[in-house]
C-alpha positions as CSV (number, residue, x, y, z in Angstrom):
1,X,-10.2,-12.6,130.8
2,X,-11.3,-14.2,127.5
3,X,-14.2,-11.3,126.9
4,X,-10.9,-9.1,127.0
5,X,-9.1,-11.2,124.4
6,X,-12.0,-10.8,122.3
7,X,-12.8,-7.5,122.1
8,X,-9.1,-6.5,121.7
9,X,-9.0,-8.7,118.4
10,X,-12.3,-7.2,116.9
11,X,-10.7,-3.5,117.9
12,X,-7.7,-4.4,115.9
13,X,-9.3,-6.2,112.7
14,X,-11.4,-2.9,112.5
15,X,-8.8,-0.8,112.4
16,X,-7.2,-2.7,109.6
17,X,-10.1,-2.8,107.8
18,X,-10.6,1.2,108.2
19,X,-7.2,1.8,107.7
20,X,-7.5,-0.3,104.5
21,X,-10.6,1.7,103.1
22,X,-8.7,5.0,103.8
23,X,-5.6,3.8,101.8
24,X,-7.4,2.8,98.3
25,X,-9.8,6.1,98.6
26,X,-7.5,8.6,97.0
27,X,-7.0,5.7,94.0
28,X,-10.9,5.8,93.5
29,X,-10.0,10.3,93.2
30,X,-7.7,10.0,90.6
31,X,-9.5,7.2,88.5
32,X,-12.5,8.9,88.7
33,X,-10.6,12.2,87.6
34,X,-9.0,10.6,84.7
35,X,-12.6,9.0,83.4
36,X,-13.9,12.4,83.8
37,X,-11.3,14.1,81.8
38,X,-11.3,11.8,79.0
39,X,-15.2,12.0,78.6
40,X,-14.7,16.1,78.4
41,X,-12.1,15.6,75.9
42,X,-14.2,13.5,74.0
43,X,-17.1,15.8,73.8
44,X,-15.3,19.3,73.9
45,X,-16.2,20.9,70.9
46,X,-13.2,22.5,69.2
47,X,-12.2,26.1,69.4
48,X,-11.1,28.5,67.1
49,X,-7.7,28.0,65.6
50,X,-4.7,30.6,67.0
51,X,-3.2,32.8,64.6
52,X,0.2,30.9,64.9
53,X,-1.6,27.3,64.1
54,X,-3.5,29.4,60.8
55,X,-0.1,30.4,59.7
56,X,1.8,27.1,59.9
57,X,-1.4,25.3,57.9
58,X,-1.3,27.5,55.7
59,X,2.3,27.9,54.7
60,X,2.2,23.6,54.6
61,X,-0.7,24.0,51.8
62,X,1.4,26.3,49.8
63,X,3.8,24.3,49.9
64,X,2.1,21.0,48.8
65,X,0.3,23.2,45.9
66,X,3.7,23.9,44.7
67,X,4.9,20.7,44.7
68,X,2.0,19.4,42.7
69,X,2.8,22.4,40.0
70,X,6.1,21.0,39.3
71,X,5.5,17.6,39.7
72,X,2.7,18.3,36.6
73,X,5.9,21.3,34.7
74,X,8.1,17.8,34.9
75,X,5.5,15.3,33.8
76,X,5.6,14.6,29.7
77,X,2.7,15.8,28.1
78,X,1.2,13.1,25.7
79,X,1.9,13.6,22.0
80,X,-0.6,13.8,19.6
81,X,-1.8,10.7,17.8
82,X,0.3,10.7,14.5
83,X,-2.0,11.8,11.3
84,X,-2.6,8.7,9.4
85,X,-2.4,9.8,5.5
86,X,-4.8,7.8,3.1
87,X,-3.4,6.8,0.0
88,X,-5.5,8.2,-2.9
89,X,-5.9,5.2,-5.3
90,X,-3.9,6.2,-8.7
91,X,-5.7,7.2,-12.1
92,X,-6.6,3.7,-13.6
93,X,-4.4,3.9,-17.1
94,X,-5.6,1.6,-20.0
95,X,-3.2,-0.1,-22.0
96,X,-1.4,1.5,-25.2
97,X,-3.5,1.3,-28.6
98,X,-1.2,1.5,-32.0
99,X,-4.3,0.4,-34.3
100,X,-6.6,1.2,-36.8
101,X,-9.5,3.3,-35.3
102,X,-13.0,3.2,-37.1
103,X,-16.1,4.9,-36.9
104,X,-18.9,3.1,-35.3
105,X,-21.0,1.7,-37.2
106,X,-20.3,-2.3,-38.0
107,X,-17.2,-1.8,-36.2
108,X,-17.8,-2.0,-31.9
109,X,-14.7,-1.3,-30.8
110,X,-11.7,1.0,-31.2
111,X,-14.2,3.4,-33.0
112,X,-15.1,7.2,-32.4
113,X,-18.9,7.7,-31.6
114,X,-18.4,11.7,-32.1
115,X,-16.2,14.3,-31.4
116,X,-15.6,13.6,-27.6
117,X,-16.6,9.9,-27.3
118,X,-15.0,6.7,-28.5
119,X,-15.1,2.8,-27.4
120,X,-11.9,1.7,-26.1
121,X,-10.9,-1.5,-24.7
122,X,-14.3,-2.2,-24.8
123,X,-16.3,0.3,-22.7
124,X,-17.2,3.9,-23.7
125,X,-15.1,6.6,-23.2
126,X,-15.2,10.5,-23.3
127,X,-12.3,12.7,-23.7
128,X,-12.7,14.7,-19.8
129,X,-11.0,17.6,-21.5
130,X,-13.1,18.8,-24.8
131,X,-16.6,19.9,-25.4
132,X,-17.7,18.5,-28.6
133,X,-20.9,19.2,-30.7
134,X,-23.2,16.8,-30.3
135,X,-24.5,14.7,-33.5
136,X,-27.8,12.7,-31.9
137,X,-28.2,15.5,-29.4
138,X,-27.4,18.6,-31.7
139,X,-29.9,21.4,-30.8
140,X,-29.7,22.8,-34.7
141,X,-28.2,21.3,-38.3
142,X,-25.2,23.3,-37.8
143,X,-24.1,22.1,-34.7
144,X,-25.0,18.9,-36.2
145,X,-22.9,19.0,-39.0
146,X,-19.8,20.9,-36.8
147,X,-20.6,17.6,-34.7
148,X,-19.7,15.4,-37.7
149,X,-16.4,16.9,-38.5
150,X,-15.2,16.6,-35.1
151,X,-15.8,13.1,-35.5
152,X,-13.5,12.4,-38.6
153,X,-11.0,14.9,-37.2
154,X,-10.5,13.1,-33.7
155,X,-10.2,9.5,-36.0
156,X,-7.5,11.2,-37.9
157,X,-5.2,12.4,-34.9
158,X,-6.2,8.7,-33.0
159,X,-4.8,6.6,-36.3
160,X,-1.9,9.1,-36.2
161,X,0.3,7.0,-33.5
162,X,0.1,5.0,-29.9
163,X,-2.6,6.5,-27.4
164,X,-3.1,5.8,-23.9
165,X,-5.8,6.8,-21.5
166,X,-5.8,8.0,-18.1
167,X,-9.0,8.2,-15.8
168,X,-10.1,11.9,-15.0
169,X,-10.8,13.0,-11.4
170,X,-13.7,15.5,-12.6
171,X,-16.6,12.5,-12.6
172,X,-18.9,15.8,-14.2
173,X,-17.4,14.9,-16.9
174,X,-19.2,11.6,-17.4
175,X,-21.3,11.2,-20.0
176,X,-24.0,8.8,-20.8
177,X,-22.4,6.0,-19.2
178,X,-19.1,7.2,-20.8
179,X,-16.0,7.2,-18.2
180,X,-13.7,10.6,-18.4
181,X,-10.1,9.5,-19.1
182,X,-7.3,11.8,-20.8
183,X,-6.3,10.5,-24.2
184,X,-2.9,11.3,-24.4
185,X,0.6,10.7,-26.6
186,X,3.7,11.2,-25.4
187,X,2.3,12.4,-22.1
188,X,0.2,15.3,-23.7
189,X,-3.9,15.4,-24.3
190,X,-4.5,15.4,-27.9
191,X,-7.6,17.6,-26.5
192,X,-5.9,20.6,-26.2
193,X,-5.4,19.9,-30.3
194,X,-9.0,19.5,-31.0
195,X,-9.7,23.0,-29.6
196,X,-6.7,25.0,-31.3
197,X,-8.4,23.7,-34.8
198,X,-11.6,24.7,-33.4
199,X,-13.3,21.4,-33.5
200,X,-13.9,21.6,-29.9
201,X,-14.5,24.1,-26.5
202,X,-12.4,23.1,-23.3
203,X,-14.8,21.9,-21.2
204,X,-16.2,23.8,-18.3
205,X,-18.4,21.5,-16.9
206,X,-21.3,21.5,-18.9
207,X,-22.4,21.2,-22.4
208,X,-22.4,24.1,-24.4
209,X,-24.4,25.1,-27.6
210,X,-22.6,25.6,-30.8
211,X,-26.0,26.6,-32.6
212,X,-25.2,30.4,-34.0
């Protein structure tokens, strides 16, 4: 009777136990299913894009192109630095003279050297707008001598009233060591004078003969 018992109980626990294994087996189906479709999705390579998916991507990137055309119409466009204008420095202007004038010899200052050259203010000066004959440089005895009228002629228009002088731009007109200024009275060049009375050439840049 107790061999009965025993057997009956064994029957029964393995059912249970069968009955058990058979309930969780379709679980194992689906989580295997599930691990096996996320591995394919993960190594599926992609397939062509359908016409309708083309059409929408491409209609969004129009629309983002446009929007980055207006969005650089709207922005401001940076303006130009502003040109910074340098100041030219003005014409350095010597102080008025209402003197005697000499010619230089004993005398070293407010004196005519020749017909295009003086010392004024202390330093040496040449008139930037006349070409004078030359007297140490003369070329022949007549420009010599034409050399020495212009001379006394330019100390007669200086000792005629107030001068003042006003650097010249033209720096070809330099000559040995002699700054170009403008003599002028009353605002005008007294050069202009020299050559109507023909004791000067306007000057053109260079020295000119006045042999012949």
């Amino acid at each position: 009777m107790a061999k009965k018992t025993a057997r009956r109980k064994k029957s029964g626990g393995a059912k249970r136990g069968s009955a058990r294994r058979g309930g969780m087996a379709h679980w194992y189906v689906l989580g295997a299913a599930i691990i096996g479709g996320v591995l394919y999705m993960d190594h599926r390579t992609p397939g062509p894009e359908s016409a309708a998916t083309g059409i929408r991507t491409a209609s969004i990137e129009r629309r983002e192109a446009k929007a980055e055309r207006d969005a650089a119409a709207v922005r401001p466009k940076p303006k130009p630095a502003a040109r910074v204008e340098q100041a030219l420095p003005a014409p350095e202007k010597l102080p008025a003279f209402s003197g005697k004038w000499f010619i230089c010899t004993t005398q070293t200052d407010y004196c005519v050297l020749d017909g295009s050259t003086i010392l004024y203010a202390g330093r040496k000066v040449r008139l930037a707008d006349i070409d004078a004959p030359s007297i140490s440089g003369a070329r022949c005895e007549a420009e010599r001598s034409r050399g020495g009228d212009a001379k006394l002629r330019l100390r007669e228009i200086l000792n005629e009233g107030d001068i003042t002088l006003v650097a010249a731009k033209d720096s070809a007109a330099a000559k040995a060591g002699a700054s170009p200024h403008l003599v002028l009275r009353d605002g005008q060049s007294i050069g202009p004078r020299l050559v109507r009375e023909g004791f000067a050439k306007p000057w053109t840049g260079r020295h000119r003969s006045w042999c012949g």
